[in-house]
Structures are given as C-alpha cells and as structure tokens.
Rosetta silent file (secondary structure, phi, psi, omega in degrees, C-alpha in Angstrom):
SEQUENCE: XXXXXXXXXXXXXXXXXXXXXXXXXXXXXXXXXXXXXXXXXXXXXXXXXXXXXXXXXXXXXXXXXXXXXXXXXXXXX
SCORE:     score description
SCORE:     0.000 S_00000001
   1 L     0.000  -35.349 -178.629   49.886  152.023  129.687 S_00000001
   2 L   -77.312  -23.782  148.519   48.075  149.033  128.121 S_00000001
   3 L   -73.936  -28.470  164.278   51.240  147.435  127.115 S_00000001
   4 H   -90.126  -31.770 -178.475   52.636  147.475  130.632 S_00000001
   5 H   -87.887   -2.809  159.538   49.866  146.305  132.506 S_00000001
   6 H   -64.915  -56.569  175.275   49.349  143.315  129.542 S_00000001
   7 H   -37.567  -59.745  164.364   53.017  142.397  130.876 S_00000001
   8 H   -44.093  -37.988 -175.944   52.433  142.690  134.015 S_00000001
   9 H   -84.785  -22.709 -158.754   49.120  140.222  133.869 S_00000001
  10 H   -95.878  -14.036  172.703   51.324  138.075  131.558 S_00000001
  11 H   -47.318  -57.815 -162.566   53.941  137.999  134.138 S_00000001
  12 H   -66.847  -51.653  172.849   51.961  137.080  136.518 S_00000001
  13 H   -37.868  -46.117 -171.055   50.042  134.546  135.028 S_00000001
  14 H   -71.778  -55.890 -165.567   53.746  132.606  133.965 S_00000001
  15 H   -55.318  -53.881 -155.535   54.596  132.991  138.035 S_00000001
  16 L   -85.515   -0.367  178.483   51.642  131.520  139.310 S_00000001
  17 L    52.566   74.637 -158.001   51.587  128.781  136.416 S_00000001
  18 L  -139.830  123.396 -171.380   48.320  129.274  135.501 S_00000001
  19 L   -77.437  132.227  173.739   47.377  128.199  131.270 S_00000001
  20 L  -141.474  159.615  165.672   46.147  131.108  129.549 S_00000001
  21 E  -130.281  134.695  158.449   46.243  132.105  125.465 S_00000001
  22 E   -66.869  108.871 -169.197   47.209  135.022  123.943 S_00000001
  23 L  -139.327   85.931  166.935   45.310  136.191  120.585 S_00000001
  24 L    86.467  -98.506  165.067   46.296  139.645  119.783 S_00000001
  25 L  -147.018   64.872  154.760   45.282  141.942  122.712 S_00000001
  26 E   170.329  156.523 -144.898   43.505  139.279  124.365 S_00000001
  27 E  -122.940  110.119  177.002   44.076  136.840  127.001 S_00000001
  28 E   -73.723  123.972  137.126   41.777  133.386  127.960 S_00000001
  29 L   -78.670 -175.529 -173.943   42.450  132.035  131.020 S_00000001
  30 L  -102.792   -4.743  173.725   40.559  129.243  132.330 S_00000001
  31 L   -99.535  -25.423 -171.749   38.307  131.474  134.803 S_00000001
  32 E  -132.874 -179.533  168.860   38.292  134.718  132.460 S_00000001
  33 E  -129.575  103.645 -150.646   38.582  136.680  129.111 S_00000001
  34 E  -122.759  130.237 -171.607   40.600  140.049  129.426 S_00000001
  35 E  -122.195  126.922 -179.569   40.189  142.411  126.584 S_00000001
  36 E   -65.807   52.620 -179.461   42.899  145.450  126.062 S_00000001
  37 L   -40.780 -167.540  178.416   41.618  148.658  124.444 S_00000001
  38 L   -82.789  -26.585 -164.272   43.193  151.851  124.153 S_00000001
  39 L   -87.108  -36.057 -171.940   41.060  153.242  127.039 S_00000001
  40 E  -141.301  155.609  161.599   40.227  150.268  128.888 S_00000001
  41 E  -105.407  133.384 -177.766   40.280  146.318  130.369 S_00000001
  42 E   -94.691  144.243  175.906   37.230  144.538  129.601 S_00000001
  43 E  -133.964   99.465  149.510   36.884  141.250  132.152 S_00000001
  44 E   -60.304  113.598  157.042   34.365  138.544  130.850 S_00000001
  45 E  -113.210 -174.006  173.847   33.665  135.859  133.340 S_00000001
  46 L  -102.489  136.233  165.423   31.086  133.190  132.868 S_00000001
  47 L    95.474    1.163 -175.116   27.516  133.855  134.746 S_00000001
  48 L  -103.203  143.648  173.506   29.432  137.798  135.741 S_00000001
  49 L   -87.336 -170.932 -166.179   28.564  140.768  133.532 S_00000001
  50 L  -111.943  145.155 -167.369   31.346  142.279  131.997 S_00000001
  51 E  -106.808  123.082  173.459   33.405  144.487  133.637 S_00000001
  52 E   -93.035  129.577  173.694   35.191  147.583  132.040 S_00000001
  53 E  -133.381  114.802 -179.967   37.837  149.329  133.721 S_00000001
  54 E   -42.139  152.780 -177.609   39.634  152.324  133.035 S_00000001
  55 L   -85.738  -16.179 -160.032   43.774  151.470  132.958 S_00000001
  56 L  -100.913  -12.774 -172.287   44.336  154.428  135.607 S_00000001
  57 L   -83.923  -28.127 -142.870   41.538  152.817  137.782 S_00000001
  58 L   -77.921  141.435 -167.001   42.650  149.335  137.866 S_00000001
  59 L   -83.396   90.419 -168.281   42.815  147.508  141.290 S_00000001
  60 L   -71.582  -24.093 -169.261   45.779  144.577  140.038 S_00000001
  61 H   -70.540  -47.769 -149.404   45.672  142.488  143.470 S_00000001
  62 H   -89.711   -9.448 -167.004   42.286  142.402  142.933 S_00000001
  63 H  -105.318  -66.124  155.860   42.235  141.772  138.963 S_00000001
  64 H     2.658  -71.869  155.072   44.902  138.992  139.692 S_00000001
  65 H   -37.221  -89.726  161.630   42.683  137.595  142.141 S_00000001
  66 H   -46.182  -33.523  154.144   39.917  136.875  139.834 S_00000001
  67 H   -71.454   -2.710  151.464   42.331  135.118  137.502 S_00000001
  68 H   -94.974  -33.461 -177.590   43.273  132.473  139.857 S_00000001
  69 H   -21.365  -49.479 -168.153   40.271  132.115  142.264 S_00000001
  70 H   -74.734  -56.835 -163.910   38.773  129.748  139.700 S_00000001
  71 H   -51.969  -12.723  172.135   42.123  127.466  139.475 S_00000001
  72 H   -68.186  -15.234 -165.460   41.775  127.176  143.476 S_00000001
  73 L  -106.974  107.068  148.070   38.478  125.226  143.074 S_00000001
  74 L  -120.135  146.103  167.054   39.849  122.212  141.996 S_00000001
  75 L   -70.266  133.258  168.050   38.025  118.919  143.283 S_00000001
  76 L   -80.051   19.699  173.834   39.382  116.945  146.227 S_00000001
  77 L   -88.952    0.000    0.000   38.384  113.515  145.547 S_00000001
C-alpha cells in the first residue's frame, strides 16, 4: 500500500508541476516533508505538529491539498 500511494503523491505532484525531492521514502516539497513507513505517512509542515496517518485512513484530496496550498501563496507585486 505504501508504494502505491508514494506513486500516486508522485504523480500528482509531476501533474500539478510542483518541485519536490525524493530521498529514499521521503518526499520535500516546498510546503511539506512526507515520510513513508510501513504502517504510516508522517506530514511535517513548518509551525504544524506532525501528523501521522494510518495508509487505510488517508484522506488524498485533502493530503494533496496541503501540498500545494503553500505554492498558491505566491506574492502579487
């Protein structure tokens, strides 16, 4: 399960053309830090505490979400 829904996030990531790096079985973005386990995904943001989530639990529109929100705040001047 922890191999398809790493695809799935890396798919996604590639679609929405959003820079992230890949260092084993985890993946930096520029809002988060997502870490795979056997059991679970850990989600680091900065100033959030870190969030664990079971793979059978996980909400993806909503894990998604939080990796792009921050690339939406760009400045308009």
């Amino acid at each position: 399960m922890m191999i398809s829904i790493r695809n799935r996030i890396l798919a996604f990531l590639d679609l929405a053309h959003c820079q992230y790096k890949v260092e084993g079985n985890t993946i930096t973005t520029s809002s988060a830090v997502l870490a795979f386990t056997a059991d679970h995904l850990s989600i680091r943001r900065e100033g959030k505490p870190e969030r664990l989530m079971p793979y059978e639990k996980l909400n993806m529109d909503k894990i998604l979400f939080l990796l792009t929100a921050q690339a939406d705040k760009t400045p308009t001047h």
